[in-house]
MARLUM-252129 format. One record per atom (N, C-alpha, C): x, y, z. Coordinates in steps of 0.1 Angstrom, whole numbers, padded with zeros to 4 digits, always signed. Example, Ala and Ser with C-alpha at 12.3 -4.5 7.8 and 13.67 -1.06 7.14 Angstrom:
residues 2
+0132-0057+0078
+0123-0045+0078
+0132-0033+0078
+0128-0022+0071
+0137-0011+0071
+0129+0000+0079
This chain:
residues 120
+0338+0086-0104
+0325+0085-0098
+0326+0089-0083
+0318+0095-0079
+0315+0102-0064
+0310+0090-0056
+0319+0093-0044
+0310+0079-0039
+0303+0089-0026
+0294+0080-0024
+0281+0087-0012
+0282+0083-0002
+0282+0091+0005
+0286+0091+0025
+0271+0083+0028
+0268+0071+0034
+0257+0067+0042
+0256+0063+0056
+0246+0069+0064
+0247+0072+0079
+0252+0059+0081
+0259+0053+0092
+0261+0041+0102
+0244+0036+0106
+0245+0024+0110
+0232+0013+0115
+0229+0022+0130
+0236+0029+0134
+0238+0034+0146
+0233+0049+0147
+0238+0051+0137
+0235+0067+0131
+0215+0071+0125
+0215+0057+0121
+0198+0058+0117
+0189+0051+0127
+0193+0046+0139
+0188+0044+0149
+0183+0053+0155
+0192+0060+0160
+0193+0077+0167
+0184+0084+0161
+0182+0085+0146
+0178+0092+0138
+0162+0086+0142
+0158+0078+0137
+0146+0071+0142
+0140+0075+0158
+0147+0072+0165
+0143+0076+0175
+0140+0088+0182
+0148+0097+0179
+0143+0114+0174
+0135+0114+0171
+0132+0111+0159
+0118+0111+0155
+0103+0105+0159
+0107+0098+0164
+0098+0091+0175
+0097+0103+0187
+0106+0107+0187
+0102+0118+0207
+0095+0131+0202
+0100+0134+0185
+0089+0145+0181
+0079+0140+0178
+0075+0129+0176
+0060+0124+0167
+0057+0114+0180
+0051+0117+0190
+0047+0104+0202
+0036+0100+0198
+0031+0085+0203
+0023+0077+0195
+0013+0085+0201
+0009+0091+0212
-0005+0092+0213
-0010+0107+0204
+0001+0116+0199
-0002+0124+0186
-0010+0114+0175
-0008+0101+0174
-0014+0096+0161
-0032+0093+0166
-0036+0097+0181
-0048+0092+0184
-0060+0101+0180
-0057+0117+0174
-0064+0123+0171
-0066+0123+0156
-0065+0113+0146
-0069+0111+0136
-0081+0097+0136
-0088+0106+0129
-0103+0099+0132
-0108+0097+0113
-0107+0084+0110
-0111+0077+0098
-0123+0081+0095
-0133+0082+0085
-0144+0087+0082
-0157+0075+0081
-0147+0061+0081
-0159+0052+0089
-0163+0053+0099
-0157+0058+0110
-0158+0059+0125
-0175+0065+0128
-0174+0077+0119
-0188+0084+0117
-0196+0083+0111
-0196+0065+0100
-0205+0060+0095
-0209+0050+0105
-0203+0045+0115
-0204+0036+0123
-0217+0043+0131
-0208+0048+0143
-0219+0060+0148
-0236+0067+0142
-0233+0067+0128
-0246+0071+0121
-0254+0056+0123
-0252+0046+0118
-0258+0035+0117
-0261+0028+0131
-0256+0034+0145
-0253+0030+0155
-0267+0036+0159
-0274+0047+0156
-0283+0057+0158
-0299+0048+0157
-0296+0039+0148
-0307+0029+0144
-0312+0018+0149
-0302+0011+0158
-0297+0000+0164
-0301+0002+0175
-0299-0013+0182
-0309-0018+0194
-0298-0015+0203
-0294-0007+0216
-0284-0003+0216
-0274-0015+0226
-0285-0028+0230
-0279-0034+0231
-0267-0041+0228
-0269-0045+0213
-0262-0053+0205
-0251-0041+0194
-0253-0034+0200
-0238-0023+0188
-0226-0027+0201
-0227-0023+0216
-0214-0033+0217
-0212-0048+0212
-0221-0057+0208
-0222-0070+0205
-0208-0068+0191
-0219-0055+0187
-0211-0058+0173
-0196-0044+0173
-0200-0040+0180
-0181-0034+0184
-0174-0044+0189
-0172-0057+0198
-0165-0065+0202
-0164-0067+0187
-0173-0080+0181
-0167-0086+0167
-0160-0075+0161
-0163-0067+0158
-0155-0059+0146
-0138-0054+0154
-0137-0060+0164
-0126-0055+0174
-0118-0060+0179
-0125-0078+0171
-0113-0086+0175
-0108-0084+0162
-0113-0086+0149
-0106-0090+0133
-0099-0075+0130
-0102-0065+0138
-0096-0055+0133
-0081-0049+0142
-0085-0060+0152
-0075-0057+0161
-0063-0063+0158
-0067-0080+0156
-0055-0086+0150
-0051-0086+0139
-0058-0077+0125
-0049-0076+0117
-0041-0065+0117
-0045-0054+0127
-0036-0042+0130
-0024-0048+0136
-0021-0054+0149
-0012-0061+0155
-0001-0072+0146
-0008-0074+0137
-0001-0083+0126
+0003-0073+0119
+0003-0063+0111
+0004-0056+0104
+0015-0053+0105
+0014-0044+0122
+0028-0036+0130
+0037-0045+0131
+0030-0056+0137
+0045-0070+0135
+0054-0072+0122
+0048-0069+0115
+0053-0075+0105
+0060-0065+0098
+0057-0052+0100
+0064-0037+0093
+0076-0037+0106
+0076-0040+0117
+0087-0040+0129
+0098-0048+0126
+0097-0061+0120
+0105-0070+0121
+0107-0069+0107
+0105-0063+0093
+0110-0058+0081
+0116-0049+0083
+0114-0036+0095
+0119-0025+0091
+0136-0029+0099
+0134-0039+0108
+0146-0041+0117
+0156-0050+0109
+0149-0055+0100
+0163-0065+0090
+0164-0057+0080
+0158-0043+0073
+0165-0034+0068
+0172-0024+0071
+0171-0022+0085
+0183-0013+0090
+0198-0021+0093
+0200-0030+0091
+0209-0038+0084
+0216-0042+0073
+0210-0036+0064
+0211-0038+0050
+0217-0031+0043
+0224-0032+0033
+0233-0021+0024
+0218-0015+0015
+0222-0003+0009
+0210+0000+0000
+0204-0005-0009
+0213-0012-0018
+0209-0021-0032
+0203-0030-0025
+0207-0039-0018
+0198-0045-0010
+0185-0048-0002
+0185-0035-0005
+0169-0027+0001
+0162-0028-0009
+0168-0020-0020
+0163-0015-0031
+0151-0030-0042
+0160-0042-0038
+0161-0054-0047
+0152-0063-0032
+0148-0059-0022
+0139-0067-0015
+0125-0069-0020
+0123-0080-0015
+0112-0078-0019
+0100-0094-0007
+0091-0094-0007
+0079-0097+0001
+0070-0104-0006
+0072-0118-0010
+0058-0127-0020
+0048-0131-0013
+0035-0137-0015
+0020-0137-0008
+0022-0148-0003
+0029-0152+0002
+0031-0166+0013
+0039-0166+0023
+0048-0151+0021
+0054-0147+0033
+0051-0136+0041
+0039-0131+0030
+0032-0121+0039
+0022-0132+0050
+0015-0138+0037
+0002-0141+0048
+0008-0152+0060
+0021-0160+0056
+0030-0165+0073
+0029-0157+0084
+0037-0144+0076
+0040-0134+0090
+0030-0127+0096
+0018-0129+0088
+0004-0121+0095
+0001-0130+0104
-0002-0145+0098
-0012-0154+0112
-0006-0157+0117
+0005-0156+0118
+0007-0161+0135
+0003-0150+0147
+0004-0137+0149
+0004-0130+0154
-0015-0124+0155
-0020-0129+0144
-0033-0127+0140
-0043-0138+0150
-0035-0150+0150
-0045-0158+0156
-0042-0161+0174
-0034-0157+0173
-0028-0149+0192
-0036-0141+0195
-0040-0131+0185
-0048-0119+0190
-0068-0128+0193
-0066-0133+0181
-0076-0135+0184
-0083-0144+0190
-0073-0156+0197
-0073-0164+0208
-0076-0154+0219
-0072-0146+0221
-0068-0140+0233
-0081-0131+0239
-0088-0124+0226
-0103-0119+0227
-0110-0131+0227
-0112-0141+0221
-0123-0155+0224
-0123-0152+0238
-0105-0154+0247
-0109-0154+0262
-0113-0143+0271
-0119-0136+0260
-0123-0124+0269
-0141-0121+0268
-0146-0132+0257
-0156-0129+0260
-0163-0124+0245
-0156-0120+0233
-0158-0117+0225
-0154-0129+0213
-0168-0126+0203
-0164-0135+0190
-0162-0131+0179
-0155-0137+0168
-0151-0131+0159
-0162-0138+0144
């Protein structure tokens, strides 16, 4: 049996982060979801008071489950670059350790907009 050369923890760091200096986050700003321009359409109708009323709300719950999201794909991706492959292969994520590792970071976020003026 052939055995298979696998990069160093050090070796896929590098690698990651290369790829990070070709792909910079603000490249990911020009993709635009197709709700965006249902928002805007229905925005057309509205008292134009209250669409920021209702951009704040939709801005805290969307904010912190984004921020929860990336937390939680950060701190998985960083105890699998640790990991031998089978190990990877045989992980796995059940619905009480997802939704742990979302609220905490979820309800920070959205403590944090309450003090800004915005409700959720």
């Amino acid at each position: 049996m052939r055995e298979i050369a696998h990069q160093s923890i050090d070796e896929r760091k590098a690698r990651g982060l290369a790829a990070r200096d070709r792909t910079p986050v603000s490249s990911h700003m020009t993709w635009r979801p197709a709700w965006v321009a249902l928002l805007e359409e229905q925005n057309r109708n509205r008292e134009p008071d209250l669409v920021a009323v209702r951009y704040g709300r939709m801005m805290v719950s969307t904010r912190a489950a984004t921020l929860a999201s990336v937390t939680a794909y950060r701190e998985t991706m960083a105890k699998f670059a640790e990991m031998r492959t089978m190990d990877i292969w045989y992980a796995r994520l059940d619905e009480d350790e997802l939704i742990s590792a979302i609220r905490g970071p979820a309800t920070e976020v959205a403590g944090e907009a309450k003090g800004h003026g915005f409700v959720a």
